[in-house]
Structures are given as structure tokens and as C-alpha cells.
Backbone as a printed PyTorch tensor [residue, N CA C, xyz], in Angstrom:
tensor([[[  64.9360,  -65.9830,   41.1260],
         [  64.8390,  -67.1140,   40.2210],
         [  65.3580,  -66.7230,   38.8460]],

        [[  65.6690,  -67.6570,   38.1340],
         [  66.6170,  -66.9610,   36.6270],
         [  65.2890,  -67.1910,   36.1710]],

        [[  65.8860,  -66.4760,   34.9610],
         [  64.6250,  -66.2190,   33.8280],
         [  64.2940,  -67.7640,   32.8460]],

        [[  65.7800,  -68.5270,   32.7670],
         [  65.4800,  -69.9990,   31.7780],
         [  64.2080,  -71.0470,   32.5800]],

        [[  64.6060,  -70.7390,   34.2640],
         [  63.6720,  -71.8190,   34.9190],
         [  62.7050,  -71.1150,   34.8730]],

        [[  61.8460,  -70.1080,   35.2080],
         [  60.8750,  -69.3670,   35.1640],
         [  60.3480,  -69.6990,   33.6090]],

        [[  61.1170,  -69.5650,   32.5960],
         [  60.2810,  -70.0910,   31.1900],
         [  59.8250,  -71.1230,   31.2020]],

        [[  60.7550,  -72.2180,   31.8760],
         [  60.8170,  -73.8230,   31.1610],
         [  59.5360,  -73.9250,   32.3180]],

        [[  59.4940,  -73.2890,   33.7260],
         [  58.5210,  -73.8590,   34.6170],
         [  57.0760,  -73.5480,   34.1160]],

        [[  56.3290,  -72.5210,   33.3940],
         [  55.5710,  -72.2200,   32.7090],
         [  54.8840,  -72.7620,   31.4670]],

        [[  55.9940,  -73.0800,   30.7640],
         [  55.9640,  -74.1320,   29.8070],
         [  55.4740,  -75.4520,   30.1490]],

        [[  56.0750,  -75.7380,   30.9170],
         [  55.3830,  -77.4440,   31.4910],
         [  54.6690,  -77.6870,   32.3020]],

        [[  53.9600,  -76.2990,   33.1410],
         [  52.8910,  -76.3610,   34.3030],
         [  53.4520,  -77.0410,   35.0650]],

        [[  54.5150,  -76.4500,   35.7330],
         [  55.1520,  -76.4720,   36.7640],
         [  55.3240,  -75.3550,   37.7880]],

        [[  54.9180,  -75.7270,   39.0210],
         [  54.9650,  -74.9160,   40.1610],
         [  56.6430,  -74.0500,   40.7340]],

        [[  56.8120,  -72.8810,   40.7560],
         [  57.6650,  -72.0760,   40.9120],
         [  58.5880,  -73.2500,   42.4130]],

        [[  57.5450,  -73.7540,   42.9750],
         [  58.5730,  -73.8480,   44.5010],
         [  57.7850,  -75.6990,   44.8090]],

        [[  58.1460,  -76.4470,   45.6430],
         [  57.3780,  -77.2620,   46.1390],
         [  57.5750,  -78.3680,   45.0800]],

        [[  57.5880,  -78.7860,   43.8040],
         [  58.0130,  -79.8210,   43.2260],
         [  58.9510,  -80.7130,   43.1650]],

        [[  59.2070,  -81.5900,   43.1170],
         [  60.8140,  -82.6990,   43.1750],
         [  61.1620,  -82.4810,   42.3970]],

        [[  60.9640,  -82.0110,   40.8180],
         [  61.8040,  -81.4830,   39.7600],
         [  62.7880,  -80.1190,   40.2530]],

        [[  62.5920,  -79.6220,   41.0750],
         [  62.7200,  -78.4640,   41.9290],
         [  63.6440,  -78.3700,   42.3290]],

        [[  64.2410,  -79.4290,   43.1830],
         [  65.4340,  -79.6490,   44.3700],
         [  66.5250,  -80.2050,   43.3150]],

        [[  67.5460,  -79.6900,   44.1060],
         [  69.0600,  -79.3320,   43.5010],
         [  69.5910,  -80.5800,   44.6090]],

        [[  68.9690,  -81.3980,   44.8050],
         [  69.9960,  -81.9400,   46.5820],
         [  70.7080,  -83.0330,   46.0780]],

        [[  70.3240,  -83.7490,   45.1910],
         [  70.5390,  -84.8120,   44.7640],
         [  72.0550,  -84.4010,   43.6380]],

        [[  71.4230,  -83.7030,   42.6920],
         [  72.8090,  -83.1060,   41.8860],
         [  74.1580,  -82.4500,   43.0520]],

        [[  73.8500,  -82.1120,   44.0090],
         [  74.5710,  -81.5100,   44.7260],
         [  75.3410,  -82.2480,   45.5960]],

        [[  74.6550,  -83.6360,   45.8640],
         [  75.0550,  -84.2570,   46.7370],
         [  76.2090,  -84.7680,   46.1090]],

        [[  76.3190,  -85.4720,   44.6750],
         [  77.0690,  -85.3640,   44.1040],
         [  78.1410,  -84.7060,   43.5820]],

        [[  77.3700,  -83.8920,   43.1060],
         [  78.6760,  -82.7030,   42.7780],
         [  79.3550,  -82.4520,   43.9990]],

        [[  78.9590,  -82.3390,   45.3140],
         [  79.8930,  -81.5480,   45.5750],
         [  80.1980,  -82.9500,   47.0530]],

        [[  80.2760,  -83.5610,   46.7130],
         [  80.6770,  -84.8870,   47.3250],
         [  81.5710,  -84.9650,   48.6530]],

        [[  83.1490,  -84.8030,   47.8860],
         [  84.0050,  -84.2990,   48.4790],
         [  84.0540,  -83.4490,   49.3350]],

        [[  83.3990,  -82.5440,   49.3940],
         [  83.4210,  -81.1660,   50.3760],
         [  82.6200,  -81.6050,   51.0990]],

        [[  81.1880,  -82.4120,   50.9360],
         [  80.9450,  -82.6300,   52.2450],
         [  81.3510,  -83.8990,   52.8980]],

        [[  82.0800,  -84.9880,   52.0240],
         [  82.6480,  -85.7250,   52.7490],
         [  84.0040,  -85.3520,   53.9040]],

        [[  84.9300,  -84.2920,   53.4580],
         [  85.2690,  -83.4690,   53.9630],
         [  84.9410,  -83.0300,   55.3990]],

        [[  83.6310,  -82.2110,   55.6580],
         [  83.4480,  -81.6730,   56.2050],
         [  82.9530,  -83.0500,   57.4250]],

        [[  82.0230,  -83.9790,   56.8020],
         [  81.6710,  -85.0700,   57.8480],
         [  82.9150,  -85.7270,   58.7760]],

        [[  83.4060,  -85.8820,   58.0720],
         [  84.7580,  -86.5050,   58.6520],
         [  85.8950,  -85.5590,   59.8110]],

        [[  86.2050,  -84.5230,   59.3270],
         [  86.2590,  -83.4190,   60.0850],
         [  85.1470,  -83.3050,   61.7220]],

        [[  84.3430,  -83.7310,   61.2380],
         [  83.5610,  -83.6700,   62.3850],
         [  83.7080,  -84.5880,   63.5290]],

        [[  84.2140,  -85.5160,   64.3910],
         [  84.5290,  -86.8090,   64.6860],
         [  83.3600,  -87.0570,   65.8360]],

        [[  82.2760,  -86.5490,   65.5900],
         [  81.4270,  -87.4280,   66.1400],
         [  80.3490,  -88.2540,   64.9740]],

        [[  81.0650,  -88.1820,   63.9750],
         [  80.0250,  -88.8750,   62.9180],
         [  80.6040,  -89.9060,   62.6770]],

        [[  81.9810,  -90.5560,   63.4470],
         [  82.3350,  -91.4180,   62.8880],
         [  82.2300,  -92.8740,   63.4400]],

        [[  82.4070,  -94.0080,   62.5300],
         [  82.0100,  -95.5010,   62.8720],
         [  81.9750,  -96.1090,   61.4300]],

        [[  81.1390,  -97.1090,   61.7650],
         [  81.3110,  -97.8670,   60.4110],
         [  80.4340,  -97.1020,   59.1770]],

        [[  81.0930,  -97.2300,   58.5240],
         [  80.6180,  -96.2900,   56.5960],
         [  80.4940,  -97.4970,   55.5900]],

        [[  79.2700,  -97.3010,   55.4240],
         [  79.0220,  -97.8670,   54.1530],
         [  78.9250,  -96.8400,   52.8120]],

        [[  80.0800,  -96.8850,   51.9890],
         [  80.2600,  -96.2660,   51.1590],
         [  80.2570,  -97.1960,   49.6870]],

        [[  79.2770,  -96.3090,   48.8370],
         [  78.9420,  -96.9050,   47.5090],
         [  78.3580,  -97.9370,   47.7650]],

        [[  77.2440,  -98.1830,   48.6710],
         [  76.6180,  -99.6280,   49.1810],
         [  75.0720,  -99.8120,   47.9730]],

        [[  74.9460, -100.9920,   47.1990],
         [  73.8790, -100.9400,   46.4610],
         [  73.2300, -102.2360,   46.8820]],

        [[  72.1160, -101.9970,   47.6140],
         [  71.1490, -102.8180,   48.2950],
         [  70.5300, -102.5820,   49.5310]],

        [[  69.2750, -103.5510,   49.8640],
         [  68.6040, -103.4490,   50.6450],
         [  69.4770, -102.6830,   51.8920]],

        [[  69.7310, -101.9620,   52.8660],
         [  70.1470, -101.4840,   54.1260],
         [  70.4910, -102.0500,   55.1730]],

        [[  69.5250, -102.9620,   54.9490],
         [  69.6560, -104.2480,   56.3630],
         [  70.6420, -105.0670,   55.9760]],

        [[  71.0200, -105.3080,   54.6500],
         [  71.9480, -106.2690,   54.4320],
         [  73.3450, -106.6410,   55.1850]],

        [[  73.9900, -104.9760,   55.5080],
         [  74.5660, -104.8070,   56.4300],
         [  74.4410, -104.6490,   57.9110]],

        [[  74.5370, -105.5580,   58.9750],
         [  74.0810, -105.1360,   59.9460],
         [  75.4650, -105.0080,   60.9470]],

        [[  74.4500, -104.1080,   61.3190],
         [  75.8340, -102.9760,   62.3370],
         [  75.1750, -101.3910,   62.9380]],

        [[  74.9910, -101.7760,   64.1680],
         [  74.9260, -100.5390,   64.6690],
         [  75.5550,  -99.3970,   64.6490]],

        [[  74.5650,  -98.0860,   63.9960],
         [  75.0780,  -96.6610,   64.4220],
         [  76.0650,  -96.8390,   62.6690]],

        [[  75.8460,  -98.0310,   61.5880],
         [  75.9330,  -97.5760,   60.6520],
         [  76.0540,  -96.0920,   59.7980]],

        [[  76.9620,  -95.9570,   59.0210],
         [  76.3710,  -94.2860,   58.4770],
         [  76.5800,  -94.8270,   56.5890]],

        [[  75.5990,  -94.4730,   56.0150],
         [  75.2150,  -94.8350,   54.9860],
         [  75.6960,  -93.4150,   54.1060]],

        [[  77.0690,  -93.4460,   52.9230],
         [  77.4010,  -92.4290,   52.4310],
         [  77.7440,  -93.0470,   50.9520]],

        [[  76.8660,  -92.1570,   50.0250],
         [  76.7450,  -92.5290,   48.2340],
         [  75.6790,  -93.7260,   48.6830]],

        [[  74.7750,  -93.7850,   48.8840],
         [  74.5530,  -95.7390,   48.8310],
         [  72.8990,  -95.7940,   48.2040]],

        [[  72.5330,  -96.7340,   47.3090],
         [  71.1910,  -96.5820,   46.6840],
         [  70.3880,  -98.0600,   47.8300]],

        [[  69.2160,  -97.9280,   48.0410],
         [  68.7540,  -98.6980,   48.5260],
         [  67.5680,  -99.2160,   47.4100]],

        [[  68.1520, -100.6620,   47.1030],
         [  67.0380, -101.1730,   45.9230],
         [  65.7150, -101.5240,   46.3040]],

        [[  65.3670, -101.7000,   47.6360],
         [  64.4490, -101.6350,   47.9180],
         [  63.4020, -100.8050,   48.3970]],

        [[  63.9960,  -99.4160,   48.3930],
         [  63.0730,  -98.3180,   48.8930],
         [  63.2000,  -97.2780,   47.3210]],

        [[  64.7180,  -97.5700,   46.6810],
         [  64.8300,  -96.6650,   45.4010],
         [  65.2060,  -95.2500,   46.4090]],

        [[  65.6950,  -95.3850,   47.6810],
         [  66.7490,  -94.0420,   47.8900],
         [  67.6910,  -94.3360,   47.4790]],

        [[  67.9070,  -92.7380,   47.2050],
         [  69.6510,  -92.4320,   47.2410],
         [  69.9250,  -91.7800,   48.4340]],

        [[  70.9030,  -92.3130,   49.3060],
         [  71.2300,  -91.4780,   50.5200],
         [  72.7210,  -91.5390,   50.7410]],

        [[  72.4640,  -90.2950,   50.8310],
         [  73.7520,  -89.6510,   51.2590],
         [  74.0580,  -89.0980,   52.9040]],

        [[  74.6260,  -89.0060,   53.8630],
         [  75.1700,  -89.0230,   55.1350],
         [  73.1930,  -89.5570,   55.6880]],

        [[  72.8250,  -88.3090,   56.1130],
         [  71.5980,  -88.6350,   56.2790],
         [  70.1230,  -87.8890,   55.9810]],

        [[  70.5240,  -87.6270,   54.6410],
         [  69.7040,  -87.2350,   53.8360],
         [  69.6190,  -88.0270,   52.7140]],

        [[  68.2590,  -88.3220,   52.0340],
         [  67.8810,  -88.9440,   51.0130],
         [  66.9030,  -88.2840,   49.9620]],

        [[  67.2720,  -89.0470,   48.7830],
         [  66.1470,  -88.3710,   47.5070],
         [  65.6310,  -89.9040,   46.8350]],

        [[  64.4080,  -89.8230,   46.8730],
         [  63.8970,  -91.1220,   46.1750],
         [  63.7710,  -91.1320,   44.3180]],

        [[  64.2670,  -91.9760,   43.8880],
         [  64.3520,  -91.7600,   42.7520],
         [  63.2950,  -92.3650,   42.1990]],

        [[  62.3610,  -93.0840,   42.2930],
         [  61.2210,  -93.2800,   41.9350],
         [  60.6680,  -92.1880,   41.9040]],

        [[  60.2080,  -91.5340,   43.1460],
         [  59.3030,  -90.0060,   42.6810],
         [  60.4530,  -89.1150,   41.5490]],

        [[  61.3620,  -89.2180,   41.9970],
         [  61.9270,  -88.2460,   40.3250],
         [  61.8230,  -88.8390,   39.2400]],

        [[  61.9280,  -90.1920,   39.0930],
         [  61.1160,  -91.0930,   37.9160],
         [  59.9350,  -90.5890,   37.6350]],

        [[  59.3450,  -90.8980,   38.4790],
         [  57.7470,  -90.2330,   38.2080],
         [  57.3110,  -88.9400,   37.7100]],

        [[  58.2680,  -88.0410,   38.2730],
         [  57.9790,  -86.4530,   38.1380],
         [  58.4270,  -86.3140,   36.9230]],

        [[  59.8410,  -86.9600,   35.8100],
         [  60.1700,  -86.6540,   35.0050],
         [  59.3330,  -87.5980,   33.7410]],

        [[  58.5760,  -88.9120,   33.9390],
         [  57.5220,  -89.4310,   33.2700],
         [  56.2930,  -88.6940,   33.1460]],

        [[  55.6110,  -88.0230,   34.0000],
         [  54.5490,  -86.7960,   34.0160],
         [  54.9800,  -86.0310,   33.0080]],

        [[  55.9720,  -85.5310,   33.4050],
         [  56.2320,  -84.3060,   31.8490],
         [  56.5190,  -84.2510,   30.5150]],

        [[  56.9580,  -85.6180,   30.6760],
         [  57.3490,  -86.1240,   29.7250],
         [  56.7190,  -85.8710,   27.9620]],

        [[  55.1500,  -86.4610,   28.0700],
         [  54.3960,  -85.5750,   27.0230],
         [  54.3270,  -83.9650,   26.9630]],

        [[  54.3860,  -83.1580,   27.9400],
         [  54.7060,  -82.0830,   27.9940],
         [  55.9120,  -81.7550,   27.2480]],

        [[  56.8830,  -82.4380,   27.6110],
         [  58.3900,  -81.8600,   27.0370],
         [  58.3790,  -82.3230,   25.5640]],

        [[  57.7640,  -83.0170,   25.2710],
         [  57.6120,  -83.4330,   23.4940],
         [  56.7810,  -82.7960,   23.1180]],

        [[  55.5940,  -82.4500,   23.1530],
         [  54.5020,  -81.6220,   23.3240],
         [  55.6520,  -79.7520,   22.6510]],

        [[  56.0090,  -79.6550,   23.6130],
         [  56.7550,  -78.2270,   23.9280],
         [  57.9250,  -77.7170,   23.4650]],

        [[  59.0820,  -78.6610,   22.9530],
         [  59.9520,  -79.1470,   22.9310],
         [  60.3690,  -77.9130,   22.3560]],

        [[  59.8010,  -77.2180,   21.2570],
         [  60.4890,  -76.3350,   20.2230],
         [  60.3380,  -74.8980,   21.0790]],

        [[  59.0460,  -74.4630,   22.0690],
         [  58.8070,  -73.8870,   22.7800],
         [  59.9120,  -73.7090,   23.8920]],

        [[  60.3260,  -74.9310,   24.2330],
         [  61.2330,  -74.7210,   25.5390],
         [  62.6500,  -74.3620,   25.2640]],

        [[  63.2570,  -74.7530,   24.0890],
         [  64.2490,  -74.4710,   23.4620],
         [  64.4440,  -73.1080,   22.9550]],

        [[  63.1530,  -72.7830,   22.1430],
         [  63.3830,  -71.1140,   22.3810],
         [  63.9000,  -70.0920,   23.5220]],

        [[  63.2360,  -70.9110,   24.3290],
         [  62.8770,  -69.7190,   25.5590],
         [  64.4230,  -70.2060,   26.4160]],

        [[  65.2560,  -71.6460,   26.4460],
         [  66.3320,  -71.5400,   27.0040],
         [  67.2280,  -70.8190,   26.0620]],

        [[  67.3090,  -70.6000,   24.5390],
         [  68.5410,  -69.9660,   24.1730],
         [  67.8210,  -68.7570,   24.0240]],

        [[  67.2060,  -67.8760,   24.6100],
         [  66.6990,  -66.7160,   24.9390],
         [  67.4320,  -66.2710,   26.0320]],

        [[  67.7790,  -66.7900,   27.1460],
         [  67.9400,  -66.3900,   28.3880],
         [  69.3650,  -66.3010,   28.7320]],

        [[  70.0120,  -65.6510,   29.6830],
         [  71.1760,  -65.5440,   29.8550],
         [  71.8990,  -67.0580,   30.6490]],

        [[  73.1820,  -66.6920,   30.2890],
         [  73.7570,  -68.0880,   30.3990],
         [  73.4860,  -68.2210,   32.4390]],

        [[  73.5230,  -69.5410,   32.6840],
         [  74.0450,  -69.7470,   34.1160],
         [  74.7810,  -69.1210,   34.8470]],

        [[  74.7940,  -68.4570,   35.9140],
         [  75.9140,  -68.6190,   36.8810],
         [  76.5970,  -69.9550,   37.3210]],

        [[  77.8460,  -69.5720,   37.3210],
         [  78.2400,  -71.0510,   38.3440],
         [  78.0060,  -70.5040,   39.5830]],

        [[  77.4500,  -71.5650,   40.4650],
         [  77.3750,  -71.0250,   41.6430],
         [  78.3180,  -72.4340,   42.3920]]])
């Protein structure tokens, strides 16, 4: 674990492992988009109808064996990507919890990130 998350997780009484502030899946899914759109497609048993960049309820579209890629569902508040999802309500939530914490801390947490060595890109 780097040393900036290990500060900032301490700072805000946050658990090392197991939190939704935690997971990288969502930034990743994004970031790295392409590569796994890439790779899905490459695959040709994943393929059929794509709903890509779809914003709404799921059912709206109906069609069997659908594959749901970038698409927010306004009624559940996923984001899903091939067939994995991150609910953004609980990351709403998780980042409203801390929220007094991070104002609370603010000068604390800032220390301790320009303390620490820069990122890797990974």
C-alpha cells in the first residue's frame, strides 16, 4: 500500500481494505475503456446487441442477451460496464460520510499527501 493512502486512510477512519472509497473499478473502467472494449470484442462470443452510452432504466430497451457497455441505470444509480457494476449512490454516500471528516482534517490531509512520494503510474 503507498504511504499517501495509508495517511489519508487514518486520517478519516477509514478501513485499509473492504470500503467503496477503496475500489479503483469504476475509475478504471473508464480509464482504461478501450482496452477492455478491445479485448470484449476480440472475444466473439460476447457479441449481439450493445447498448452503448445507454442512460436509463434497462428495461427500456428490450432485447434479449442485451450487453450493457458505459451505460448508467437511473433507476438503480449503476454504472455498468460489460458486466460489472459500481453503484453510485453508495459512493455518494461513502463520500457524504466523510465529508465532515475531510473539512474537519483538511490541513492534516494535505500535509501528509505533500509528504509522500509521488504516484506510480501504473
Amino acid at each position: 500500500m503507498d504511504l499517501r493512502g495509508q495517511c489519508l486512510r487514518k486520517i478519516l477512519d477509514l478501513p485499509d481494505q473492504g470500503h467503496v472509497l477503496g475500489s479503483r473499478n469504476l475509475r478504471n473502467y473508464l480509464e482504461h475503456f478501450d482496452e477492455k472494449l478491445d479485448a470484449w470484442a476480440a472475444d466473439k462470443s460476447g457479441w449481439g446487441l450493445v447498448a452503448l452510452d445507454n442512460l436509463g432504466p434497462f428495461g427500456m430497451i428490450k432485447a434479449e442477451g442485451i450487453k450493457y457497455i458505459r451505460c448508467f441505470n437511473t433507476m438503480t444509480y449503476d454504472f455498468v460496464f460489460l458486466d460489472e457494476s459500481v453503484n453510485l449512490r453508495e459512493l455518494s454516500g461513502a463520500l457524504e460520510n466523510i465529508l465532515p471528516s475531510v473539512t474537519h482534517n483538511k490541513d492534516a490531509a494535505l500535509d501528509a499527501s505533500r509528504k509522500s512520494p509521488p504516484l506510480q503510474n501504473s
